[in-house]
PDB file as gemmi writes it, atoms N, CA and C in Angstrom:
CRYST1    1.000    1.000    1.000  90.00  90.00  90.00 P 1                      
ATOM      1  N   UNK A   1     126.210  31.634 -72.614  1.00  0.00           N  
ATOM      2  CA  UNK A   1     126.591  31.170 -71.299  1.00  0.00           C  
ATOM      3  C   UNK A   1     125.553  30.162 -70.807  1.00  0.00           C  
ATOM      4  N   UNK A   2     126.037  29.389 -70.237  1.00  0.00           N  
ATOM      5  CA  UNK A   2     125.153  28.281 -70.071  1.00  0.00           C  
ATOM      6  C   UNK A   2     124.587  28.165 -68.020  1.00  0.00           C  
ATOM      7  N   UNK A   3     123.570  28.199 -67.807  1.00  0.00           N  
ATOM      8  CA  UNK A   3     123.193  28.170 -66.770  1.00  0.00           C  
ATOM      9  C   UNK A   3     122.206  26.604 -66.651  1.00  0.00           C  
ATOM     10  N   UNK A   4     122.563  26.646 -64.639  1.00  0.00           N  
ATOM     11  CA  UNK A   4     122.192  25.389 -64.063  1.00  0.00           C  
ATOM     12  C   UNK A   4     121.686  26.094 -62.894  1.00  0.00           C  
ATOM     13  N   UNK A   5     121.100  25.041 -62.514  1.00  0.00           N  
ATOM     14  CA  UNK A   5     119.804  25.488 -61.053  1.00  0.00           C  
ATOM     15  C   UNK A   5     121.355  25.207 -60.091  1.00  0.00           C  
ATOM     16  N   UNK A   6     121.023  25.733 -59.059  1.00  0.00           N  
ATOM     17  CA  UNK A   6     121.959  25.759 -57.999  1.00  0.00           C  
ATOM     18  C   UNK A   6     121.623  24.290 -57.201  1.00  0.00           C  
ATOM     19  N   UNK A   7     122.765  23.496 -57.130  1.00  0.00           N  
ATOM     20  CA  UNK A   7     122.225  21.981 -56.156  1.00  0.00           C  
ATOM     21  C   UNK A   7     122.403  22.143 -54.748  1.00  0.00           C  
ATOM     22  N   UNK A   8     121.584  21.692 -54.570  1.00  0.00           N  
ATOM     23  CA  UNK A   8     121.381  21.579 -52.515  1.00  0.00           C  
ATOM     24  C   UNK A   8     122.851  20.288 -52.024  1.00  0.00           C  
ATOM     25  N   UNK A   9     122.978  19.530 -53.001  1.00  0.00           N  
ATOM     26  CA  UNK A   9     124.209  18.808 -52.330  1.00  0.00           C  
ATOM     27  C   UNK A   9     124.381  17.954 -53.689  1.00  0.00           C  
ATOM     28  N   UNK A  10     125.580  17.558 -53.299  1.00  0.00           N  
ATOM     29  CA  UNK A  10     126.593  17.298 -54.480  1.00  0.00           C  
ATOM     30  C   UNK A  10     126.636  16.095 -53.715  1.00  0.00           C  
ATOM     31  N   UNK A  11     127.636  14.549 -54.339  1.00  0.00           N  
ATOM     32  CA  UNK A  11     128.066  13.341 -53.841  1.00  0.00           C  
ATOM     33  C   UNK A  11     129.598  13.630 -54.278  1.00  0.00           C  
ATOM     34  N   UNK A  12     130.235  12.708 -53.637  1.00  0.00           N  
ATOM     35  CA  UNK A  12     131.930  12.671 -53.987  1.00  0.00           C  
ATOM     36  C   UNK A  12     131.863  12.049 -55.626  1.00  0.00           C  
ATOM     37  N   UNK A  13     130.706  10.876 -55.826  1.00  0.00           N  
ATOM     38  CA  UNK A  13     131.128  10.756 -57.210  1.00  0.00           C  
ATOM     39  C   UNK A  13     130.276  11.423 -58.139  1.00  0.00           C  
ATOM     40  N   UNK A  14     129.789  12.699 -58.129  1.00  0.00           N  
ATOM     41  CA  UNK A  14     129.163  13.860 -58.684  1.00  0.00           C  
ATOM     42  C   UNK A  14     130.635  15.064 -59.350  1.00  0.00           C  
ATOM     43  N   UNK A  15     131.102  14.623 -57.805  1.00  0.00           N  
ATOM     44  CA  UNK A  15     132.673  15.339 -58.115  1.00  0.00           C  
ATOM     45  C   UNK A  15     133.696  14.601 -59.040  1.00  0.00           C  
ATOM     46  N   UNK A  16     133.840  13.223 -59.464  1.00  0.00           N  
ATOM     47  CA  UNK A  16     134.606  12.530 -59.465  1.00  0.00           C  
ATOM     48  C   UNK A  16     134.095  12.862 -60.979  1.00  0.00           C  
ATOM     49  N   UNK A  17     132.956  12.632 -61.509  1.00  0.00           N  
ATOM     50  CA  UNK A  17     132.884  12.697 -62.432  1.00  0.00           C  
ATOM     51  C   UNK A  17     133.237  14.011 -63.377  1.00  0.00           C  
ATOM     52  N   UNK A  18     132.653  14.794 -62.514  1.00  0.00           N  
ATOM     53  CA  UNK A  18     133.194  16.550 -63.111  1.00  0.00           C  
ATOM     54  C   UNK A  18     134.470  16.818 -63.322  1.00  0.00           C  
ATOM     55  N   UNK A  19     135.487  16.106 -62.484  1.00  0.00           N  
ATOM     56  CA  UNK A  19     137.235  16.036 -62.437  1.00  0.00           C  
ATOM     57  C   UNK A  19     137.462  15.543 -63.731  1.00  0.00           C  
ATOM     58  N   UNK A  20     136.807  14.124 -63.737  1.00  0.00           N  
ATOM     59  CA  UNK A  20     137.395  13.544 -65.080  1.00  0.00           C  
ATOM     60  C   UNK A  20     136.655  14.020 -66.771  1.00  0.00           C  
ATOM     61  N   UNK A  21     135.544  14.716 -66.850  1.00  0.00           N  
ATOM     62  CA  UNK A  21     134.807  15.352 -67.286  1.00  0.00           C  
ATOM     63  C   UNK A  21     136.151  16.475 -67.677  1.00  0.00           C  
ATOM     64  N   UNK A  22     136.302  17.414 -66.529  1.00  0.00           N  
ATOM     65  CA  UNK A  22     137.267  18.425 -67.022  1.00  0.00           C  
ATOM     66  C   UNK A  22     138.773  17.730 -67.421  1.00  0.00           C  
ATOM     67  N   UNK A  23     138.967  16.316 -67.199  1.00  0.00           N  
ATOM     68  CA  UNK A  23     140.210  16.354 -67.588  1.00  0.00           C  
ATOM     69  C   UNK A  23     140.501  15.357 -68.783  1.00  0.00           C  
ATOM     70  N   UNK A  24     139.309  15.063 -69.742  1.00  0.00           N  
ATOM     71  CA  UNK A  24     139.407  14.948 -70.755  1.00  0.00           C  
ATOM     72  C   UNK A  24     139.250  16.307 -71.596  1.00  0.00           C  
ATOM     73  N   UNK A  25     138.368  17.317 -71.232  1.00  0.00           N  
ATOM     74  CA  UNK A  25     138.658  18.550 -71.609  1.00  0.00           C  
ATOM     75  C   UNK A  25     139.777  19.376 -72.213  1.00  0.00           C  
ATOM     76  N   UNK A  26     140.407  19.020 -70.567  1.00  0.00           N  
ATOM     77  CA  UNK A  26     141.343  19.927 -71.152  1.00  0.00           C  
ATOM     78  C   UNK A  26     142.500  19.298 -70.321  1.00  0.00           C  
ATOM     79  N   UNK A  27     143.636  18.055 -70.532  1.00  0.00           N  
ATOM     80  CA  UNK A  27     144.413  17.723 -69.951  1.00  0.00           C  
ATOM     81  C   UNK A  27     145.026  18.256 -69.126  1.00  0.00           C  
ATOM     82  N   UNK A  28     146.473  18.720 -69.857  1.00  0.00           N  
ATOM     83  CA  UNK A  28     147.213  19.553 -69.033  1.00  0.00           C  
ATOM     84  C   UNK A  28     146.480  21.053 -67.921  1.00  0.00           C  
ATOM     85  N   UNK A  29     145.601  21.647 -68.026  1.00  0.00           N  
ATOM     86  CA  UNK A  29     145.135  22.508 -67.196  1.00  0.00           C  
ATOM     87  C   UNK A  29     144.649  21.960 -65.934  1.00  0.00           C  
ATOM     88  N   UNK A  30     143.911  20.425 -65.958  1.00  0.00           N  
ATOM     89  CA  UNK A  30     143.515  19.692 -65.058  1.00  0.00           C  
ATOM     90  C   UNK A  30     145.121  19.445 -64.131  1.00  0.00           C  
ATOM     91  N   UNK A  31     145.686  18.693 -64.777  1.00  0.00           N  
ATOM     92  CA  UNK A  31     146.260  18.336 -64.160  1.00  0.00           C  
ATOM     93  C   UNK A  31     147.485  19.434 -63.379  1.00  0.00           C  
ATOM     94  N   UNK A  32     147.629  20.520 -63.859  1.00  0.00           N  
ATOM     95  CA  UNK A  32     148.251  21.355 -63.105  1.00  0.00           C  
ATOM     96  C   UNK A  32     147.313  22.355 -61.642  1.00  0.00           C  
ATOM     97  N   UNK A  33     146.071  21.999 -62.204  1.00  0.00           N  
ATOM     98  CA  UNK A  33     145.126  22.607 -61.247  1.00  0.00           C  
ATOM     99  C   UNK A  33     145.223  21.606 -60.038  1.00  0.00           C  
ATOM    100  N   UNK A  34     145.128  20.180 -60.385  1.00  0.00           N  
ATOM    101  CA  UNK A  34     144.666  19.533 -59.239  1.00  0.00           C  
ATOM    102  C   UNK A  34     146.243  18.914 -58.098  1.00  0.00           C  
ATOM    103  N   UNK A  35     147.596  19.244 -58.865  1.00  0.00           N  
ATOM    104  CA  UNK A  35     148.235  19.298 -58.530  1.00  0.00           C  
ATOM    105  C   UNK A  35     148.791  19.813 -58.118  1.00  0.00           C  
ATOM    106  N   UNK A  36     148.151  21.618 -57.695  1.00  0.00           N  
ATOM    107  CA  UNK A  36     148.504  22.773 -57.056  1.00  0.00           C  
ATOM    108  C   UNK A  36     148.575  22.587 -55.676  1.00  0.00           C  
ATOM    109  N   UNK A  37     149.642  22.929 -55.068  1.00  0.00           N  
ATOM    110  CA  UNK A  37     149.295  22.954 -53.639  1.00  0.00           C  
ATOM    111  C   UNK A  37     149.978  24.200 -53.119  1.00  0.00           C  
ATOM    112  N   UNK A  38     149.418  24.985 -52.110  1.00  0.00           N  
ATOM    113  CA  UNK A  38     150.158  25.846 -51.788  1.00  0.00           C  
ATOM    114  C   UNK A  38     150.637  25.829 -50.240  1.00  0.00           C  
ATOM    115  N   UNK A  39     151.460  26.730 -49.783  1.00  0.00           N  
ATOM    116  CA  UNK A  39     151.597  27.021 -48.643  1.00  0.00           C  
ATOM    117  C   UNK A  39     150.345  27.116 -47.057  1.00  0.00           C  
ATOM    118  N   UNK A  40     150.278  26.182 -46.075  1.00  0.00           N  
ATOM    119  CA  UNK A  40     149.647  26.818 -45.521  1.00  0.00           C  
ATOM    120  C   UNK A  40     149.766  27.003 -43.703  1.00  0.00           C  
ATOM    121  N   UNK A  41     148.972  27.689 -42.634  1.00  0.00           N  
ATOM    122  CA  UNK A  41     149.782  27.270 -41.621  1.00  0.00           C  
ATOM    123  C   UNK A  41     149.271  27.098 -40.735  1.00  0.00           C  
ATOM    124  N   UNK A  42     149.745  26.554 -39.700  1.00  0.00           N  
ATOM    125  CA  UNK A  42     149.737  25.007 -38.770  1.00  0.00           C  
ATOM    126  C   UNK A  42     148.509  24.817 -38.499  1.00  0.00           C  
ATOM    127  N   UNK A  43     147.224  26.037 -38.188  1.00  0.00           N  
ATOM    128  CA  UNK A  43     146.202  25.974 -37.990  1.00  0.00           C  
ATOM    129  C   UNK A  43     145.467  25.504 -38.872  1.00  0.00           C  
ATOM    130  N   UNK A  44     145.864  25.700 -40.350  1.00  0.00           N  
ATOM    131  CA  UNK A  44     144.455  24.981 -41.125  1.00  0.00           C  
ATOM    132  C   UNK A  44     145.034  23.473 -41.341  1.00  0.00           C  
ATOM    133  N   UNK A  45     146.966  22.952 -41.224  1.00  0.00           N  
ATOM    134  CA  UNK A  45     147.437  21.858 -41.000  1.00  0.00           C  
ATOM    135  C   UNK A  45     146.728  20.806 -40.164  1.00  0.00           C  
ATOM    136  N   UNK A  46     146.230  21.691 -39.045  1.00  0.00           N  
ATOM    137  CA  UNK A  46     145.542  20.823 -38.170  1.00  0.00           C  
ATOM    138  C   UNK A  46     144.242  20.650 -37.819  1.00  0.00           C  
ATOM    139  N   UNK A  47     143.476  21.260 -38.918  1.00  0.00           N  
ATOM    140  CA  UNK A  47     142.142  21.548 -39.297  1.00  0.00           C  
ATOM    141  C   UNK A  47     141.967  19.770 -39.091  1.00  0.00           C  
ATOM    142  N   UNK A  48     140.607  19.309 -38.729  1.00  0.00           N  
ATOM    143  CA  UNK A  48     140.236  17.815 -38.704  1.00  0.00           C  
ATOM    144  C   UNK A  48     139.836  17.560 -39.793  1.00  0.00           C  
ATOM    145  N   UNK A  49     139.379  18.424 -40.613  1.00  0.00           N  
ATOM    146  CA  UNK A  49     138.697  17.885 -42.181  1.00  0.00           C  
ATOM    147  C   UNK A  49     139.305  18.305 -43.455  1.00  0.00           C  
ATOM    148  N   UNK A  50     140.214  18.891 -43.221  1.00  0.00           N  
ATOM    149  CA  UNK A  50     141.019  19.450 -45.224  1.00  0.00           C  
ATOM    150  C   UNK A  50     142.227  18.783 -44.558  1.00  0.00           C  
ATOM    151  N   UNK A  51     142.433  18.041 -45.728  1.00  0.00           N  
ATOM    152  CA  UNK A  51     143.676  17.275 -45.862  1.00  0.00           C  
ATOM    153  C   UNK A  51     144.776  17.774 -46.471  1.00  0.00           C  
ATOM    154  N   UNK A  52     146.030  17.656 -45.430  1.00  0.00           N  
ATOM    155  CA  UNK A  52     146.640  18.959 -45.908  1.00  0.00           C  
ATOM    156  C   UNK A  52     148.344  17.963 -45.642  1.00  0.00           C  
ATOM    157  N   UNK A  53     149.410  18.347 -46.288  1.00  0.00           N  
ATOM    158  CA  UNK A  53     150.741  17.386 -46.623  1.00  0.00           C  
ATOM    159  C   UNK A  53     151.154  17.658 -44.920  1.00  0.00           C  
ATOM    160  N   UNK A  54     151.865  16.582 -44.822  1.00  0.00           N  
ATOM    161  CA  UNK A  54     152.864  17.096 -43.872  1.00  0.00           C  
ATOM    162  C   UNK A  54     154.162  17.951 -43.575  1.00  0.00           C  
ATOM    163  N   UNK A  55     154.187  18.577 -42.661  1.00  0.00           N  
ATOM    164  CA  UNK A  55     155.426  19.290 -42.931  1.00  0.00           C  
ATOM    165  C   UNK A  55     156.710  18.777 -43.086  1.00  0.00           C  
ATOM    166  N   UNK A  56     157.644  20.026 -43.994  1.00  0.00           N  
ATOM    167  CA  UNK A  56     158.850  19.651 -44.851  1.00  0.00           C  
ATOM    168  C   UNK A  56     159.694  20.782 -44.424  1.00  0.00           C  
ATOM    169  N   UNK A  57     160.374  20.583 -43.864  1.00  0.00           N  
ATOM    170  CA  UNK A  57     161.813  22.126 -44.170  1.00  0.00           C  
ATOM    171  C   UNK A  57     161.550  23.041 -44.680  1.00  0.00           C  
ATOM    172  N   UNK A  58     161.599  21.910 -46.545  1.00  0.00           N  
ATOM    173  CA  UNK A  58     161.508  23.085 -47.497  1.00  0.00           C  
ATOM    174  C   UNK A  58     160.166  23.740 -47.273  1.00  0.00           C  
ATOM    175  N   UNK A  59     159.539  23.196 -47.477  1.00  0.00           N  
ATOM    176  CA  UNK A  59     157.930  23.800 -48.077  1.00  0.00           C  
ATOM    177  C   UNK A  59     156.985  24.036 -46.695  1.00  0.00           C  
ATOM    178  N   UNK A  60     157.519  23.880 -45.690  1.00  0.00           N  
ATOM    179  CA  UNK A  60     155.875  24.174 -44.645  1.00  0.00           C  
ATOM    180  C   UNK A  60     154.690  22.853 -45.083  1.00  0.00           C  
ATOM    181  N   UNK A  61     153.560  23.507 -44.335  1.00  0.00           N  
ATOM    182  CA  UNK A  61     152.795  22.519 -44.870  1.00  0.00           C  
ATOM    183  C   UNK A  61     152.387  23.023 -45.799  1.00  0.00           C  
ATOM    184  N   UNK A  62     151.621  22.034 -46.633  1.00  0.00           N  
ATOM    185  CA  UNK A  62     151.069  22.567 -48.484  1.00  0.00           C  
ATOM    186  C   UNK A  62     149.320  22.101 -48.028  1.00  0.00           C  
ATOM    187  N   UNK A  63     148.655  22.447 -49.033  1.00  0.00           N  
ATOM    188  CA  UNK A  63     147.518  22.205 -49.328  1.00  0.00           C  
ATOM    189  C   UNK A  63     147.020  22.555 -50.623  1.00  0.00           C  
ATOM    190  N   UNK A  64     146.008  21.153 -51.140  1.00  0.00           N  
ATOM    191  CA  UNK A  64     145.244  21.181 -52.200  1.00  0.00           C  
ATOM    192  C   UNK A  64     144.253  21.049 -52.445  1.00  0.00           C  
ATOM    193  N   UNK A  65     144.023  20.921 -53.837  1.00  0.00           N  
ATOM    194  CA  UNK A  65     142.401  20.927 -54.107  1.00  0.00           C  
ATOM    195  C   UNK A  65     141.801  19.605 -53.601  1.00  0.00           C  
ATOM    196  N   UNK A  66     142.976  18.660 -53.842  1.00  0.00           N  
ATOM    197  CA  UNK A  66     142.117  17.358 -53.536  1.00  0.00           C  
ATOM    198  C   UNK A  66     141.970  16.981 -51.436  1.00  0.00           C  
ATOM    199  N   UNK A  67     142.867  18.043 -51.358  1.00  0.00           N  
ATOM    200  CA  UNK A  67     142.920  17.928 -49.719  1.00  0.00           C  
ATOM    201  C   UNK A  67     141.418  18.698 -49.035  1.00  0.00           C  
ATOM    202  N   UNK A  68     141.597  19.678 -49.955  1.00  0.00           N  
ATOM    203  CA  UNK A  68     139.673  20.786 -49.587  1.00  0.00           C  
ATOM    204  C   UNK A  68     138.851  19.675 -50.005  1.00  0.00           C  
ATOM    205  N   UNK A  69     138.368  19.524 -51.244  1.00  0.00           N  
ATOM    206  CA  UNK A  69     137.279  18.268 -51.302  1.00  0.00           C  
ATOM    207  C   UNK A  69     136.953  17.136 -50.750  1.00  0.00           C  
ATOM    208  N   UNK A  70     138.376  16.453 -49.989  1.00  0.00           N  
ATOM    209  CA  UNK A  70     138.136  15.196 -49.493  1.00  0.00           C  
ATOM    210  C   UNK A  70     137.752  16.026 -47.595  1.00  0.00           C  
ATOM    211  N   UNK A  71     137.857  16.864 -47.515  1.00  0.00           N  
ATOM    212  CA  UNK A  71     137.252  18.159 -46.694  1.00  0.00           C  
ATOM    213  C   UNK A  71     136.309  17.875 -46.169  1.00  0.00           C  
ATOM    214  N   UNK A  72     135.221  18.147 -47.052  1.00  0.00           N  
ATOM    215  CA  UNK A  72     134.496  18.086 -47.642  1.00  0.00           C  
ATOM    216  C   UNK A  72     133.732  16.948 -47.588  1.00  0.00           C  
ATOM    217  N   UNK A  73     134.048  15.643 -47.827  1.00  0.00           N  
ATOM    218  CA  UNK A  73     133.438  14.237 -47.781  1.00  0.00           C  
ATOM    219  C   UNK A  73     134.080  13.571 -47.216  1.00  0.00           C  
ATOM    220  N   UNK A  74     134.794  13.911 -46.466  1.00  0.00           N  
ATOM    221  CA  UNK A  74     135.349  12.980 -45.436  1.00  0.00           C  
ATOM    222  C   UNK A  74     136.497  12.372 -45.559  1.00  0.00           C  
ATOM    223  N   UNK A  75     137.034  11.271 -44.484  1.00  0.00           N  
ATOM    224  CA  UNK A  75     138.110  10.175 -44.929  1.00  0.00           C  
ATOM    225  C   UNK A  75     137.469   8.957 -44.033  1.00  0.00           C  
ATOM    226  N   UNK A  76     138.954   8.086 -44.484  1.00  0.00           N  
ATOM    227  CA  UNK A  76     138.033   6.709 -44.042  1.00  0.00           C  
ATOM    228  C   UNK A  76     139.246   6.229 -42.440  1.00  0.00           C  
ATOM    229  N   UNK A  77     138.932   5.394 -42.364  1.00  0.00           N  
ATOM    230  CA  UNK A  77     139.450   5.039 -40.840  1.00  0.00           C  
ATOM    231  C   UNK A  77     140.848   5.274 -40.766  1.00  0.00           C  
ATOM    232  N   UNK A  78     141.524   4.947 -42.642  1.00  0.00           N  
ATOM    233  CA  UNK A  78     142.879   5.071 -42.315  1.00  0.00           C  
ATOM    234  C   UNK A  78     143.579   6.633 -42.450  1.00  0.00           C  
ATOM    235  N   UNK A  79     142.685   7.767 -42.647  1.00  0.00           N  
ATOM    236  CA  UNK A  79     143.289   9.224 -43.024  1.00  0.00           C  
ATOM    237  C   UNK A  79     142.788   9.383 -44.552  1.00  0.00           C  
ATOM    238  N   UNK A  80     142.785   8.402 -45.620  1.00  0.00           N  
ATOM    239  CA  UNK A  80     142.634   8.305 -46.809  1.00  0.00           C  
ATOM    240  C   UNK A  80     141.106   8.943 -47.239  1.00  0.00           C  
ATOM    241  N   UNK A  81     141.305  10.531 -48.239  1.00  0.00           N  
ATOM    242  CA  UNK A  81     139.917  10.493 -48.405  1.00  0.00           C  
ATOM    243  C   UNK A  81     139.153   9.884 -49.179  1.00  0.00           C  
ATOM    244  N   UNK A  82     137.880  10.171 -50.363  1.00  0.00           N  
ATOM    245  CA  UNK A  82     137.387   9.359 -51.052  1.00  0.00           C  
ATOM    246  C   UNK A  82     137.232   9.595 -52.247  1.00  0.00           C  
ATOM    247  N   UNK A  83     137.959  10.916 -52.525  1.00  0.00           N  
ATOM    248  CA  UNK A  83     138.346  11.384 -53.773  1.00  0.00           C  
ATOM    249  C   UNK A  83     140.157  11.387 -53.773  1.00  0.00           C  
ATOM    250  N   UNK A  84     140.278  10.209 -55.300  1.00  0.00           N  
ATOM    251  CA  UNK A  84     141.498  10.231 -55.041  1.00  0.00           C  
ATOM    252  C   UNK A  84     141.995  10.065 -57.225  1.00  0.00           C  
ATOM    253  N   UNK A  85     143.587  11.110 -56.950  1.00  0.00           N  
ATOM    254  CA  UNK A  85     143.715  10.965 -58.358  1.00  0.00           C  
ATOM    255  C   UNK A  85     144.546   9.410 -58.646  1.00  0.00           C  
ATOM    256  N   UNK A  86     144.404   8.952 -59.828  1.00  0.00           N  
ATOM    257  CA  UNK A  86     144.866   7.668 -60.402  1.00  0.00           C  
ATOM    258  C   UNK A  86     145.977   8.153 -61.281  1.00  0.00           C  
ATOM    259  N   UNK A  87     147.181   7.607 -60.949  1.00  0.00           N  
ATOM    260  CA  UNK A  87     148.550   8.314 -62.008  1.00  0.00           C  
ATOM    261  C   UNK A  87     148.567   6.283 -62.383  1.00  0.00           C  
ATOM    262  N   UNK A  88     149.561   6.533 -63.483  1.00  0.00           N  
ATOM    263  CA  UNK A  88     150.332   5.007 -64.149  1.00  0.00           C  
ATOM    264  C   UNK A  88     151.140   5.830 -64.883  1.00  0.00           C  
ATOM    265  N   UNK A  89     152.217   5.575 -64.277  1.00  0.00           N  
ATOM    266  CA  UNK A  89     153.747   6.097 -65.230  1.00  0.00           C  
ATOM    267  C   UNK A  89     153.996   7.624 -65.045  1.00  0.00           C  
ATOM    268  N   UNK A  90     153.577   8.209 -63.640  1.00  0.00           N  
ATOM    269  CA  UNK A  90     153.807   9.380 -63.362  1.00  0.00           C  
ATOM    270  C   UNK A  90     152.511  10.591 -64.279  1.00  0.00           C  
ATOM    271  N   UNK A  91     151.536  10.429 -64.989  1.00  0.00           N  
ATOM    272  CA  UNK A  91     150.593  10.085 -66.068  1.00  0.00           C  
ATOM    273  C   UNK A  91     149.244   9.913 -65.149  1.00  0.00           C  
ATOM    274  N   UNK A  92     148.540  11.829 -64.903  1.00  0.00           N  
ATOM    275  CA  UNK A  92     147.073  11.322 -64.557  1.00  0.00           C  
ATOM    276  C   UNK A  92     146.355  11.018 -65.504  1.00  0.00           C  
ATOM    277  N   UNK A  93     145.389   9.856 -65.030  1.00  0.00           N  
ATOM    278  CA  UNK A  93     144.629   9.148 -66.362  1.00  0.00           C  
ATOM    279  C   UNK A  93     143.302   9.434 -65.995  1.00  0.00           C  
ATOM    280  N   UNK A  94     143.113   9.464 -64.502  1.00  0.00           N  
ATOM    281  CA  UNK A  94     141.589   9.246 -64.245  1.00  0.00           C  
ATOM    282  C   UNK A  94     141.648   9.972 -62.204  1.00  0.00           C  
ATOM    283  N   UNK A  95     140.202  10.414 -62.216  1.00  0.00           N  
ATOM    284  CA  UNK A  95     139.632  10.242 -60.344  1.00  0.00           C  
ATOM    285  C   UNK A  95     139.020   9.327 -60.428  1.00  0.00           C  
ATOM    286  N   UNK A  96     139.185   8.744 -58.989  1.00  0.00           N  
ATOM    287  CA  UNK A  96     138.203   7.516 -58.830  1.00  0.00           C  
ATOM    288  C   UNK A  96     137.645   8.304 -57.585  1.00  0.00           C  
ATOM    289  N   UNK A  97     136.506   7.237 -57.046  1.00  0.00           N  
ATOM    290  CA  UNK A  97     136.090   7.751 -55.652  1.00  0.00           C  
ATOM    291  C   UNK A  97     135.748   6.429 -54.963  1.00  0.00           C  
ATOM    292  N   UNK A  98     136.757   6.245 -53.555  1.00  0.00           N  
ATOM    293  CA  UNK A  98     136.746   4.956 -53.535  1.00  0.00           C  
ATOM    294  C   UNK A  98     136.868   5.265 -51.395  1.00  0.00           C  
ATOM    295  N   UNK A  99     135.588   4.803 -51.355  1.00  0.00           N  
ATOM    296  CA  UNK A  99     135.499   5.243 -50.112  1.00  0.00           C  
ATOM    297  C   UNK A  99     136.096   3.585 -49.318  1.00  0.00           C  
ATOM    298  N   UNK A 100     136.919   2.720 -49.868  1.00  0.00           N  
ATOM    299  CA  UNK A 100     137.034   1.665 -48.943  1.00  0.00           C  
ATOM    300  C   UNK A 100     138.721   1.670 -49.269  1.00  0.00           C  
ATOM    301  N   UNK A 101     139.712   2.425 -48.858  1.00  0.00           N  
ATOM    302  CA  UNK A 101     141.200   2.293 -49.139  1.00  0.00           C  
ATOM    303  C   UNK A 101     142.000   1.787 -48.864  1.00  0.00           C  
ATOM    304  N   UNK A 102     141.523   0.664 -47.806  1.00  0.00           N  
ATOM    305  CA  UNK A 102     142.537  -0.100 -47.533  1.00  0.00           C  
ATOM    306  C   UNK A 102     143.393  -0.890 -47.959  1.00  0.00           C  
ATOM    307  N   UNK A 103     143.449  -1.313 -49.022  1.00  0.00           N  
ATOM    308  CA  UNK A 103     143.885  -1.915 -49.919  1.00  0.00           C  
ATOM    309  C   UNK A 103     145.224  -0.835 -50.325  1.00  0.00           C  
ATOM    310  N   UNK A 104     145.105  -0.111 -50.375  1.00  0.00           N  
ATOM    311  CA  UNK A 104     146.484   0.741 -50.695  1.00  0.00           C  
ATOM    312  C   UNK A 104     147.597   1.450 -49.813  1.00  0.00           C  
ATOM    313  N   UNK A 105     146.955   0.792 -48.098  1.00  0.00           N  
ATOM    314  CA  UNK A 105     147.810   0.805 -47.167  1.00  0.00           C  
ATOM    315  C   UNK A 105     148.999   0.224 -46.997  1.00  0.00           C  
ATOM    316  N   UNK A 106     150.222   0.536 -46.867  1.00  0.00           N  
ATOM    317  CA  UNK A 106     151.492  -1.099 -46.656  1.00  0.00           C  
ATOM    318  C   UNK A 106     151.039  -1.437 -44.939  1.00  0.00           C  
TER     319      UNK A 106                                                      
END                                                                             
């Protein structure tokens, strides 16, 4: 078993790297992990810092892993946090950590 000193603080791209780290690992487990979202309600919906879906009929609101982490480090002026996954062709390939998002606003 492999042991590490406990860190006093982590960076978003400390995280970014560990994501993609685990998801050359082990593909498919990544990507069903980070695509988990579950049920949650209105109070942690409206929590100011975990980013959490909007509500749906079907589903209530949801929440995920990438909604707790960006939690966590924040968002930027437009809601967008700074950990974000990269799909091409429906196909996660990569996290980036991209604290300037405007560019992916319409």
């Amino acid at each position: 078993m492999r042991y590490t000193m406990l860190k006093k603080s982590t960076t978003p791209e400390e995280v970014v790297e560990l994501l993609n780290e685990m998801l050359k690992l082990d593909y498919e487990a990544t990507k069903k992990f980070i695509e988990t979202k579950v049920s949650c309600n209105e109070n942690l919906a409206n929590n100011s810092l975990i980013q959490v879906d909007g509500y749906s009929e079907k589903d209530g609101y949801l929440v995920g892993p990438l909604g707790f982490l960006n939690g966590i480090f924040g968002d930027n002026e437009y809601g967008y946090g700074c950990i974000c996954a990269v799909y091409e062709d429906k196909n996660l390939v990569k996290f980036e950590c991209n604290s300037n998002l405007k560019d992916n606003v319409d």
